[in-house]
C-alpha positions in Angstrom: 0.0 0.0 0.0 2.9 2.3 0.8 4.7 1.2 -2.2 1.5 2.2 -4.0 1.0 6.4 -2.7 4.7 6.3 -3.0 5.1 5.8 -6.6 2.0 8.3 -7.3 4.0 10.6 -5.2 7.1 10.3 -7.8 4.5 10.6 -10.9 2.9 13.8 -9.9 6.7 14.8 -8.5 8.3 14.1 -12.1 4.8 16.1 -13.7 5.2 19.1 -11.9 9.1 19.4 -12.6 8.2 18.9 -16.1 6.0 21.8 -16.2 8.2 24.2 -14.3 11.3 23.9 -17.2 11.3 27.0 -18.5 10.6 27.0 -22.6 14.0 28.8 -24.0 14.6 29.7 -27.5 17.6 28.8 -29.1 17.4 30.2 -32.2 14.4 31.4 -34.5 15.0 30.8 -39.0 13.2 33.7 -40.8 13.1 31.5 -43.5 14.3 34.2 -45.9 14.7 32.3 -49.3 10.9 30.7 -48.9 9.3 33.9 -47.5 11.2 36.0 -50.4 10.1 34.0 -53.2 6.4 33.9 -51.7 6.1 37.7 -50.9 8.1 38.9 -54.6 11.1 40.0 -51.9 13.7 37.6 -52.6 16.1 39.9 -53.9 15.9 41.8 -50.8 15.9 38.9 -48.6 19.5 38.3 -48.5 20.0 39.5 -45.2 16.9 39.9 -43.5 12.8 39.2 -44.0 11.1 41.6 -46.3 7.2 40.9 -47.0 4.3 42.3 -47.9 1.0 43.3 -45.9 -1.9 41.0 -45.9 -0.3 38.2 -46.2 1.1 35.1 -44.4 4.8 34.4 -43.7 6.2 31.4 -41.9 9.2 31.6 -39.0 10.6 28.5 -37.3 11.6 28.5 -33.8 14.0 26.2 -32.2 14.1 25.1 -28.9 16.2 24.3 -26.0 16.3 21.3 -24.1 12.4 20.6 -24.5 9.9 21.8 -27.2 6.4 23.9 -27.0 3.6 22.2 -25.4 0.6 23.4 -26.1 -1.4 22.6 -22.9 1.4 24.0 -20.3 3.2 26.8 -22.6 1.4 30.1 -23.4 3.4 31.7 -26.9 2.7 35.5 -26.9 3.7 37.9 -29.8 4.4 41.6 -30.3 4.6 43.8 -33.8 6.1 47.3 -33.2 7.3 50.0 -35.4 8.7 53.2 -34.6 10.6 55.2 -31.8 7.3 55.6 -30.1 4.9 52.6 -30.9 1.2 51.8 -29.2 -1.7 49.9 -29.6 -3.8 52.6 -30.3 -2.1 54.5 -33.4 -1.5 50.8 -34.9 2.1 51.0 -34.5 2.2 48.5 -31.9 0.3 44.7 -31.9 0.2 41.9 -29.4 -1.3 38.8 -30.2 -1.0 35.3 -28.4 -0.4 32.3 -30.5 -4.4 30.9 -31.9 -5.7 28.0 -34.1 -5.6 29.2 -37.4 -4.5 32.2 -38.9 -7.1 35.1 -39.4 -7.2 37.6 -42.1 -7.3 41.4 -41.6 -5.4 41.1 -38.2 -2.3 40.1 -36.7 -2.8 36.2 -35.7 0.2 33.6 -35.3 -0.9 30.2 -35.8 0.9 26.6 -35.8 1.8 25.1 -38.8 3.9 22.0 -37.8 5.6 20.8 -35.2 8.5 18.4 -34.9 10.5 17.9 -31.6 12.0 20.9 -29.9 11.3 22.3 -33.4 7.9 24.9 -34.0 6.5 26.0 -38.0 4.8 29.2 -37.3 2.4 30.9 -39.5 1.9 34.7 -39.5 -0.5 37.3 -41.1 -0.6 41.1 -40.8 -3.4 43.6 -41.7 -3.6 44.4 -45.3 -3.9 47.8 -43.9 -1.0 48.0 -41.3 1.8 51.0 -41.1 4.4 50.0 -43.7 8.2 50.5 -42.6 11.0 48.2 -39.8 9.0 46.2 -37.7 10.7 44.5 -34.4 9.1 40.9 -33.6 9.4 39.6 -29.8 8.2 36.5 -28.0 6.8 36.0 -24.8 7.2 32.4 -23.3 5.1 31.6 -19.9 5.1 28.3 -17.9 3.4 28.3 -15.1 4.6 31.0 -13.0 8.0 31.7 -15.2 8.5 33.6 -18.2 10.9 35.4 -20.6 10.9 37.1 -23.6 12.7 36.7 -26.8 13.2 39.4 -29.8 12.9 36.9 -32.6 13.8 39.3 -35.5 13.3 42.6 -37.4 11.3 42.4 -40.1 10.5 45.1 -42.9 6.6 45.2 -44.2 5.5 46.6 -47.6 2.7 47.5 -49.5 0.8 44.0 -51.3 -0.7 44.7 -54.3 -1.0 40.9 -54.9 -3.5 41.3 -52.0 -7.2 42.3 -52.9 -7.9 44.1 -49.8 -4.1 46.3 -49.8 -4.9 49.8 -51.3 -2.7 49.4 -53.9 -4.3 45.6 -54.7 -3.9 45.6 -58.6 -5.4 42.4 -60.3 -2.6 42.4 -63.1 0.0 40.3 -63.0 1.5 41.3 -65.7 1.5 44.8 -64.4 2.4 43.8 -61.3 5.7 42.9 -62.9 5.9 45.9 -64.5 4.9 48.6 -61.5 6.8 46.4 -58.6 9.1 44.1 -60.2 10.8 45.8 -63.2 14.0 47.5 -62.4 14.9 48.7 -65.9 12.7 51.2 -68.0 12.4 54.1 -70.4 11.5 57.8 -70.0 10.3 59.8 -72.7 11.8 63.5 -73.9 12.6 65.0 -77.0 9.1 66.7 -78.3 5.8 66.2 -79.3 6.9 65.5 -82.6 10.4 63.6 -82.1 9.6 61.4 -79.3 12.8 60.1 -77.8 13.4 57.2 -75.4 16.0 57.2 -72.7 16.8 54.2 -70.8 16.7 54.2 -67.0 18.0 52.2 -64.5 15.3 52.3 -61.4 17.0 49.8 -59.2 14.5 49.5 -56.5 15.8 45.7 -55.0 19.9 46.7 -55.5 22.5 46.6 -52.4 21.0 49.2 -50.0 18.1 51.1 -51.8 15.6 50.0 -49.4 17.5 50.9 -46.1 17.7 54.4 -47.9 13.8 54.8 -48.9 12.8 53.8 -45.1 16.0 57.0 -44.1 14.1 59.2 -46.2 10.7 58.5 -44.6 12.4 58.7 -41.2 14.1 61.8 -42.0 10.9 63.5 -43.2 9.3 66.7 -41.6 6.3 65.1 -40.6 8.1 62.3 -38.5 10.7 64.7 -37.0 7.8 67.0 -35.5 5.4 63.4 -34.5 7.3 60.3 -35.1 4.3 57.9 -33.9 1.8 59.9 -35.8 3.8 59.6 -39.1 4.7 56.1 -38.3 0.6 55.4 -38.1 0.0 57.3 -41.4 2.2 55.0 -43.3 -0.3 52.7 -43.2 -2.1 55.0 -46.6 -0.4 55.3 -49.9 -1.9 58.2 -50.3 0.4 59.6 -47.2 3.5 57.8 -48.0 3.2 58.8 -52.2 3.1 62.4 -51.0 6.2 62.5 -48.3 7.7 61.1 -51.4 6.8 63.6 -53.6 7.9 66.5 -51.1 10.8 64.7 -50.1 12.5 63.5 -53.5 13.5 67.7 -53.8 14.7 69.6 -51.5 13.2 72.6 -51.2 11.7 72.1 -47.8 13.6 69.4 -45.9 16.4 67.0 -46.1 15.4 65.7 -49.7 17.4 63.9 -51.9 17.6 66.4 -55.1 18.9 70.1 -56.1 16.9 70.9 -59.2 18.9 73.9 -61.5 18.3 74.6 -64.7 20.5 76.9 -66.0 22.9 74.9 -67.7 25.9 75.7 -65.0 26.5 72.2 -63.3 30.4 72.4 -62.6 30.2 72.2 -59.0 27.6 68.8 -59.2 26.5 66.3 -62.0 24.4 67.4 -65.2 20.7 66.1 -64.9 21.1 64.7 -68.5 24.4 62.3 -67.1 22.6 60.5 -64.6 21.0 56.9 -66.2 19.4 55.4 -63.0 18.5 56.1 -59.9 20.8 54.1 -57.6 24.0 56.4 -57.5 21.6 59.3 -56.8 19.9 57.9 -53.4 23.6 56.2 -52.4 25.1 59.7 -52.9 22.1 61.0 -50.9 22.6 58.5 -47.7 26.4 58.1 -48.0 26.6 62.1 -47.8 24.9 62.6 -44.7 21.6 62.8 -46.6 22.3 65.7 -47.9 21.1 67.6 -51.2 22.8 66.2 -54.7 23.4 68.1 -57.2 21.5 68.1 -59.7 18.1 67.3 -60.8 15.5 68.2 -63.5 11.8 66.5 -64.2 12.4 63.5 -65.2 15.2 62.9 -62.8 12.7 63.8 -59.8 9.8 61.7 -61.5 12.5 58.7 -62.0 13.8 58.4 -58.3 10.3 58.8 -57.0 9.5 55.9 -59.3 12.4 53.7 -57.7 11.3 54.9 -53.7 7.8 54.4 -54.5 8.3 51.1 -56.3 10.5 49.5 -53.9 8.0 50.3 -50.8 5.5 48.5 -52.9 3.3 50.8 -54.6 2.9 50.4 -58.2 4.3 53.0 -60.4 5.4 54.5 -63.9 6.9 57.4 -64.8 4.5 59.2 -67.3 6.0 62.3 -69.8 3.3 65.1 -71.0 4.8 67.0 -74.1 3.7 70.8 -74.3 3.0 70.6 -70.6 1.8 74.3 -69.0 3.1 75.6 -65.9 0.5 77.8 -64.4 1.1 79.9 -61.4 -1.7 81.7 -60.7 -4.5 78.7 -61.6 -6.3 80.7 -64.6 -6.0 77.9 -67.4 -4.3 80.3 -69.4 -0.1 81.3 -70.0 0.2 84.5 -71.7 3.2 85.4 -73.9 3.8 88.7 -74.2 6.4 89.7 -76.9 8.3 92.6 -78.9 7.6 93.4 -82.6 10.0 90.3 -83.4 8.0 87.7 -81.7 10.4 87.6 -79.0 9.3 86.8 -75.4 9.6 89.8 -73.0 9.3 90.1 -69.0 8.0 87.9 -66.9 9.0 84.4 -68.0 7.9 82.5 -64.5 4.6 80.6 -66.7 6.3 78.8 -69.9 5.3 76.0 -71.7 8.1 73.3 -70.9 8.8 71.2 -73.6 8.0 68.0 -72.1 7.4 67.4 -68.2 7.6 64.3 -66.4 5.9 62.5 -63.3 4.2 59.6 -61.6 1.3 57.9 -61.7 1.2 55.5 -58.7 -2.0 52.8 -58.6 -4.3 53.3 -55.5 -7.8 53.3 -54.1 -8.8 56.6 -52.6 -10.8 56.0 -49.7 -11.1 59.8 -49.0 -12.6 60.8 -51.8 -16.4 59.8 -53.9 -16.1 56.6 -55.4 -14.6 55.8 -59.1 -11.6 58.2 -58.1 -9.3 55.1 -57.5 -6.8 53.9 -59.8 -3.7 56.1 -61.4 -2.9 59.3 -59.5 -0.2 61.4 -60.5 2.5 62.7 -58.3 4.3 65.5 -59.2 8.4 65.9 -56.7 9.7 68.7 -59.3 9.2 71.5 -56.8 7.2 73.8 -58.8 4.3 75.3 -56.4 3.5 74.5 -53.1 0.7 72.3 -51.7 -0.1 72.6 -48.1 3.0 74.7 -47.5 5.1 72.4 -48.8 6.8 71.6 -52.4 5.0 68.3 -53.2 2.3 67.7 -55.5 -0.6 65.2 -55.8 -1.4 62.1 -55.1 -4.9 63.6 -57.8 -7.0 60.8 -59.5 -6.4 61.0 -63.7 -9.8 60.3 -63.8 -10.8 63.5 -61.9 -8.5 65.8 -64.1 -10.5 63.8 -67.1 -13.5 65.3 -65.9 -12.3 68.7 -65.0 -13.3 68.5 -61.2 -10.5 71.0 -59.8 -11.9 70.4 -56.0 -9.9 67.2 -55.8 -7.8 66.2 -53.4 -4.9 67.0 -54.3 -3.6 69.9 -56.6 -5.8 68.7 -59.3 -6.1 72.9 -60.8 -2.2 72.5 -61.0 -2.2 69.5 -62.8 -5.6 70.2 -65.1 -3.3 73.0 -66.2 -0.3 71.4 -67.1 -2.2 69.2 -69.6 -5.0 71.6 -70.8 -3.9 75.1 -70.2 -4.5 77.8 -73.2 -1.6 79.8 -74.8 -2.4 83.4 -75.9 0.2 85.7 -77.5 0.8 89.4 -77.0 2.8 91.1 -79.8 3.6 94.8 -79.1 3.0 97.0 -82.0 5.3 99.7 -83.7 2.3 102.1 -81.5 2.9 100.2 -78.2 -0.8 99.1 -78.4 -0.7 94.7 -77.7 -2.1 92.6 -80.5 -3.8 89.6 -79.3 -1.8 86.8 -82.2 -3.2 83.5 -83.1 -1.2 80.9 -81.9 -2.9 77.0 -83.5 0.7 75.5 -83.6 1.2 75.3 -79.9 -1.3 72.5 -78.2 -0.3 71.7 -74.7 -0.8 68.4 -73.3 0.2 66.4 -76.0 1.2 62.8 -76.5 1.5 61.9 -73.0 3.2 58.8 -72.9 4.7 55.9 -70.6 6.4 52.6 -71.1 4.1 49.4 -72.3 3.8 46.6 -70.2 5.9 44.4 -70.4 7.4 45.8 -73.5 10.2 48.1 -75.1 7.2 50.5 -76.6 5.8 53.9 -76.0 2.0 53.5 -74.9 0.1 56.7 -75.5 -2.2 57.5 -72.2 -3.2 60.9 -73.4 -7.3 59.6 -73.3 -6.8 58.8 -69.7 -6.2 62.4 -69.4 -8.3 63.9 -71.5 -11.6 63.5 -73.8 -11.1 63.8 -77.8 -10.3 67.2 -78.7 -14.2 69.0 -79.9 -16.1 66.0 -78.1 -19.4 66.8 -76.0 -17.4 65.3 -73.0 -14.5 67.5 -73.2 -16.4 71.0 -73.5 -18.9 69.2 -70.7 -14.7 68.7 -68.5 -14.2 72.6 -69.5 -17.4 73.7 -68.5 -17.3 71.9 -64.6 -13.8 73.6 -64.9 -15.1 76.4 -65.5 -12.2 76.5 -68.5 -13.5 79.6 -70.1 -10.4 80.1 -72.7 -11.0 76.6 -74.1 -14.8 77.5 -74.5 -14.5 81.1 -76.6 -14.1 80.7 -80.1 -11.2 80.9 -81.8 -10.8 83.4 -84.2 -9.6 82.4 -87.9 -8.3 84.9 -90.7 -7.8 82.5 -93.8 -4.0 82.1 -93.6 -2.3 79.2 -91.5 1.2 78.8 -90.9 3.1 75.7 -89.5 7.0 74.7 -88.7 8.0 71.5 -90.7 11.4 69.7 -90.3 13.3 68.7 -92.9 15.7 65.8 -93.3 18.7 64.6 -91.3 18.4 66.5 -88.1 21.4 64.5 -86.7 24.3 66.6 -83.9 26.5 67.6 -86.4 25.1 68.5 -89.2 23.7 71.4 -91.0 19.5 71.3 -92.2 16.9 72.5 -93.2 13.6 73.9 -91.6 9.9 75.6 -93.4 7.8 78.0 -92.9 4.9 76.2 -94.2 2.2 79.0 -95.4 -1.5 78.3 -96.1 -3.8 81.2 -98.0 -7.4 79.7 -97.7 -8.8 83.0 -99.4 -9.7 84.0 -102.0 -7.7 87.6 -101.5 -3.9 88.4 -102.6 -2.6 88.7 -98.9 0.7 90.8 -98.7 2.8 90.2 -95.6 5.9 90.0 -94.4 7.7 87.0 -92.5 10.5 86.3 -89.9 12.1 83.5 -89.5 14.8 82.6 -85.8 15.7 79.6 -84.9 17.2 79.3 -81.0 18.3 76.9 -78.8 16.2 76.4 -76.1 15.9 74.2 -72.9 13.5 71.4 -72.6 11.6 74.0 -69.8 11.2 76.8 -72.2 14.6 78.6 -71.8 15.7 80.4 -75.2 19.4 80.1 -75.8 21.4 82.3 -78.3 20.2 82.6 -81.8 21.4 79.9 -84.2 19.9 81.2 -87.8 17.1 83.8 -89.3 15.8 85.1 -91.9 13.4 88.3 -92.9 11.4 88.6 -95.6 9.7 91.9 -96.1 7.6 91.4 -98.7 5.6 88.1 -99.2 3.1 87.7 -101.4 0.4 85.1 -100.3 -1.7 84.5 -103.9 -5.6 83.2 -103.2 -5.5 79.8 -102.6 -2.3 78.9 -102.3 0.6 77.1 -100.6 4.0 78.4 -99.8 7.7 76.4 -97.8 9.7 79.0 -97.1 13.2 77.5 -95.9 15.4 78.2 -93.2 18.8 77.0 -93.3 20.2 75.8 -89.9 24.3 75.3 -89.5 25.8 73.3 -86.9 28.7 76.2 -86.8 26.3 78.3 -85.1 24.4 76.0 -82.7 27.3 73.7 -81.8 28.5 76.1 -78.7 25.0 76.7 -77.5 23.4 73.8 -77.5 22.3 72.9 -74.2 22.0 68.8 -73.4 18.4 69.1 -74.4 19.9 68.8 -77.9 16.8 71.4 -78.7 16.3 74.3 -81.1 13.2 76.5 -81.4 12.1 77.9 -84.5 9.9 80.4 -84.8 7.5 82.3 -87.8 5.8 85.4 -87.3 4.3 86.5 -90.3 2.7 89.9 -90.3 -0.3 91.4 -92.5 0.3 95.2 -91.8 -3.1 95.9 -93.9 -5.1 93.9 -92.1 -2.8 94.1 -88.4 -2.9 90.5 -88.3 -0.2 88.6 -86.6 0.5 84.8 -87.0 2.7 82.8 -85.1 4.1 79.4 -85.1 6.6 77.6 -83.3 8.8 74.3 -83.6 11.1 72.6 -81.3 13.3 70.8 -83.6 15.3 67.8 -81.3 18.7 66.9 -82.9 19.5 63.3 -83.0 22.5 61.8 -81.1 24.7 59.1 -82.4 23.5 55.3 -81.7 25.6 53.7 -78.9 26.2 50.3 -80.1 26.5 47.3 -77.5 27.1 44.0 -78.3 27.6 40.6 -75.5 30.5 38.8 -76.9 29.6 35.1 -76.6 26.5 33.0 -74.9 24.8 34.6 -71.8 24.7 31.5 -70.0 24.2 31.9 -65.7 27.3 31.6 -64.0 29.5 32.5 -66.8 31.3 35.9 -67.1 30.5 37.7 -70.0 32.4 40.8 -71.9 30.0 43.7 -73.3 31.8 45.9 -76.5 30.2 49.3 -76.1 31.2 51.1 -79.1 30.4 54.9 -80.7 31.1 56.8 -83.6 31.9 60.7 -83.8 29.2 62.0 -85.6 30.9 65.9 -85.2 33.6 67.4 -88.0 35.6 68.0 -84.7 37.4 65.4 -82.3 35.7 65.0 -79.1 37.9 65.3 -76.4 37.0 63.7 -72.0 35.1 61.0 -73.6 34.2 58.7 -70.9 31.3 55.9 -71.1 29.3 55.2 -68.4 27.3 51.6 -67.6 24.5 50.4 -65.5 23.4 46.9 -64.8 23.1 44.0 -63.4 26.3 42.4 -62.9 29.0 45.5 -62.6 31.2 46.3 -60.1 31.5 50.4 -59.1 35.5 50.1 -61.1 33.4 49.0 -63.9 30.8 51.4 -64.0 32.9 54.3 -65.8 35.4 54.1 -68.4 37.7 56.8 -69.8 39.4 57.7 -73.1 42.4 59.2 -72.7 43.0 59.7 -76.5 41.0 62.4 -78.8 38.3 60.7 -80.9 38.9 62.2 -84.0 35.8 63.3 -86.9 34.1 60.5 -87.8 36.2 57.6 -85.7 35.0 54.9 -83.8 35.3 54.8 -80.2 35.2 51.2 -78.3 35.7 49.8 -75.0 35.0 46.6 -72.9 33.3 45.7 -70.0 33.7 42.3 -67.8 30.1 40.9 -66.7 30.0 38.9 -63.4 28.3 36.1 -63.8 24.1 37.0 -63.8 21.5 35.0 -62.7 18.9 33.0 -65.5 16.3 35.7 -66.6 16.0 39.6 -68.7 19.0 42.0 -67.7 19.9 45.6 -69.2 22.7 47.3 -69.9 21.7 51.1 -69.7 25.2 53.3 -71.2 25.8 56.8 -70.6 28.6 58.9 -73.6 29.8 62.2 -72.2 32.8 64.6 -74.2 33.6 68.0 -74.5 31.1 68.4 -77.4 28.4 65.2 -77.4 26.9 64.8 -74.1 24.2 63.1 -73.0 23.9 60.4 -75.7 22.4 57.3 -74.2 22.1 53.8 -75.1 20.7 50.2 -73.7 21.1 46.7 -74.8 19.0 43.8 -72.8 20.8 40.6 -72.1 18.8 37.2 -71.8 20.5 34.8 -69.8 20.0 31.4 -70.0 20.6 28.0 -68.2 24.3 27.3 -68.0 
């Protein structure tokens, strides 16, 4: 009988010691590789876990001496982000270990279990703050516990989940918005669209450490960390710290913008060919300013911040785009008796402007307003006090309702703005000149999905030119220079190009004059030609011509030539590689005035690229970037410049010491490390004395080896 209670003694003995060992964790796997390839984060998951909101992600803990018993162990977790997390701004979440993992919250739930060994199974609100998260365990046994910090974690934006604000059902723009690293931007003009490769970068060595810096280093979360920390839970807020804080007009930002054409003590805005050297200059300098920027340089680095926190985006290009400070619709010209601009020169029609679109619902505003919303990080006018711009719906600038959220009269203005010219008169009286060569928002155009090609997304901007639903966008505008009718006298005049408008040569332009009357019309026409920025800045003259007395016979057609020589635009040429010609052609009987412009875009020479042998994974490879001297002069600092995958920073510039002489070939080489299988570019970068700017691309396909 003793025997008996004695031996239940030692059983309840041995139970109670059991319960009282303490669970310890030895060690806890993120499981990068499976987590990156699930969440589209492998290639920042070298190092450390990267996933995105809304949905689940596995960790595996290990153990010491005895594993996790369910009916003796309680497993608690905790979320936090920022210097000054709680539970009630959503920076902060505790949540014990459950059954199954529930959607729309934080939940942690078992997934297997083997030994001292626990699969765990996590899931975070498709609507949490996005940013460095810290993840801790509490462990309680009985009356001991201890807590563990099992890892830092990094949470994006999902748009492969339906209910994340930026959930877009594409995969194939998924890809595109999230994944792709290399793409185009468009400049040139309206009527020579050219294509420059860009490198956006957003998954290389470092980039996303330095978007999380420059939300971190942002006004808003220097004067109320926890409240800025809680808004990044909205695109909306995130897209426009962005856009304020990509230039630096009102904070730490990344970008000086000049346009001026004096960039000796910084870097041209025409060198740079991707965004990664700009934000690694940024954080490596103390985050301060680099020198310098211009649109499409803004627009681009914005693309590669906004991209690599997850939200979908594409740099978009509007040719002819207006720049209205004062919100009337309207940029008035006002000119001498030669056509030439006078005064104020603060409103200009910029050749081409870029920004971003980035892909979002809009919760604070009516329905149908989600979708593409442009962002604007040129600092042109302030919003709110501060230089940002947007995040407006398209769709609302589409139907002309200004009193959206946010900056949508800035924007409507920039792609539908009126142009009215005032010529001054030999009397000092103004003469109000017809101006139907100049149509601002034109051709605005992004990259395809998926593809090398130009896609045209002028119609998500605005209604067919003379429709019912445009004047019905004008009249809720309240566009009143759109709605008057334009006056017509009978004679038309237009700028045509002729052929071979390559640097380095000499061409031809016309005045291209129309008589739709049956009168003789006499008149007299003047012909410049200047170079001009891509924002509207005129540059020296580079050719003209005056002709006193022109006879305009009923019913006909006149070309009236211009000859242009590379002599006298060669020094003056800014890295636009632009030139504006002008006609004003003058009916003294009648005091008519008629003016039409041009921007002419001069051609650079093709880079050439060419991978010498089979791109195969795991092999090196050599790339021959050649170029020939298109200039009667030799080019003297020649240097080529390369971005891509698979180059080291000694490879990434190469120098010619030697002139390139008229009409020689330049070539150099460039080693390859070994790439991974898949679709790589090669983005290069020519700079001299005399050809700047010139820019080529070549994508490599690598296969198995």
């Amino acid at each position: 009988m003793l025997s008996g209670v004695l031996a239940g003694w030692d059983a309840v003995t041995h139970a109670s010691s059991t319960v009282s060992v303490e669970l310890i964790l030895e060690r806890c796997d993120l499981e990068l590789e499976a987590n990156g390839r699930d969440h589209h984060t492998a290639d920042l998951c070298h190092k450390r876990l990267v996933v995105r909101r809304g949905q689940p992600f596995r960790l595996t803990l290990h153990f010491e001496g005895r594993g996790y018993e369910a009916s003796v162990d309680s497993l608690t977790f905790s979320a936090v982000t920022g210097p000054a997390s709680s539970e009630e701004s959503g920076t902060k979440a505790r949540f014990p270990l459950s059954d199954t993992v529930e959607e729309g919250t934080w939940t942690a739930a078992v997934v297997d279990q083997q030994d001292n060994i626990l699969s765990l199974q996590f899931n975070t609100p498709a609507h949490a703050p996005i940013g460095l998260y810290r993840l801790s365990l509490e462990t309680s046994t009985g009356y001991q516990g201890s807590s563990f910090v099992l890892g830092h974690f990094i949470l994006l934006f999902n748009s492969w989940c339906p209910a994340d604000d930026v959930y877009l059902d594409s995969e194939e723009e998924r890809q595109e918005y999230i994944l792709t690293q290399q793409g185009f931007i468009y400049q040139g003009s309206a009527k020579f669209i050219k294509s420059i490769p860009w490198n956006f970068g957003q998954f290389e060595d470092g980039i996303l450490d330095i978007c999380l810096t420059l939300l971190d280093v942002n006004p808003k979360f220097l004067k109320n960390a926890n409240r800025d920390c809680s808004r990044r839970r909205s695109p909306v807020y995130v897209g426009r710290v962005v856009s304020g804080m990509v230039n630096c007009n009102d904070d730490q930002g990344v970008l000086l913008g000049r346009w001026d054409n004096n960039y000796v003590d910084g870097i041209s805005p025409m060198f740079w060919i991707g965004s990664v050297d700009i934000l690694r200059r940024w954080k490596s300098d103390g985050c301060q300013r680099v020198k310098y920027g211009q649109c499409w340089v803004f627009a681009a680095v914005a693309c590669t911040v906004l991209r690599c926190l997850g939200i979908p985006t594409r740099v978009v290009t509007n040719y002819n785009s207006a720049h209205d400070q004062n919100s009337n619709l309207l940029i008035e010209y006002f000119r001498n008796e030669f056509g030439e601009v006078q005064g104020d020169k603060s409103e200009m029609i910029w050749n081409f402007h870029c920004w971003v679109e980035s892909w979002m619902t809009r919760p604070d505003l009516q329905p149908g307003y989600e979708g593409w919303q442009a962002l604007d990080p040129t600092p042109q006018e302030k919003s709110e006090g501060t230089y940002c711009c947007g995040p407006v719906p398209v769709r609302a600038i589409k139907e002309g309702d200004l009193t959206t959220k946010y900056d949508a009269p800035f924007v409507f203005a920039e792609v539908n703005a009126d142009v009215v010219d005032w010529i001054r008169q030999d009397d000092g009286s103004m003469h109000k000149s017809v101006n139907h060569s100049l149509v601002v928002g034109l051709k605005i155009s992004t990259k395809s999905v998926g593809r090398d090609d130009r896609e045209d997304i002028t119609h998500t901007y605005k209604y067919p030119e003379g429709s019912p639903e445009e004047r019905e966008a004008f009249t809720r505008a309240n566009h009143l220079n759109k709605l008057a009718e334009k006056e017509e006298t009978g004679v038309a005049m237009r700028i045509r190009a002729g052929q071979g408008m390559n640097m380095g040569s000499d061409f031809d332009v016309f005045a291209h004059i129309n008589n739709t009357t049956s009168e003789n019309r006499a008149c007299r026409l003047m012909l410049c030609a200047r170079t001009v920025s891509y924002n509207g800045i005129l540059g020296p003259e580079c050719g003209t011509k005056d002709l006193l007395y022109l006879d305009l016979e009923p019913f006909s057609e006149k070309s009236i030539p211009l000859r242009i020589l590379y002599e006298k635009y060669c020094d003056c040429l800014t890295e636009s590689n632009l030139i504006k010609v002008r006609g004003l052609l003058i009916e003294p009987a009648a005091n008519n005035y008629l003016l039409a412009e041009r921007d002419i875009y001069l051609e650079n020479p093709e880079i050439k690229i060419r991978i010498l042998g089979e791109p195969k994974q795991n092999r090196k490879l050599v790339a021959e970037v050649s170029l020939r001297n298109p200039l009667t002069v030799a080019l003297l600092g020649c240097a080529f410049t390369v971005e891509g995958a698979g180059l080291t920073e000694e490879q990434k510039t190469v120098e010619i010491s030697d002139p390139v002489e008229a009409g020689e070939e330049v070539k150099v080489r460039v080693d390859l490390l070994p790439l991974h299988v898949g679709r790589h570019k090669l983005v290069v970068d020519f700079e001299s004395d005399k050809l700047k700017a010139v820019k080529g691309y070549r994508n490599i396909i690598v296969g198995p080896s």
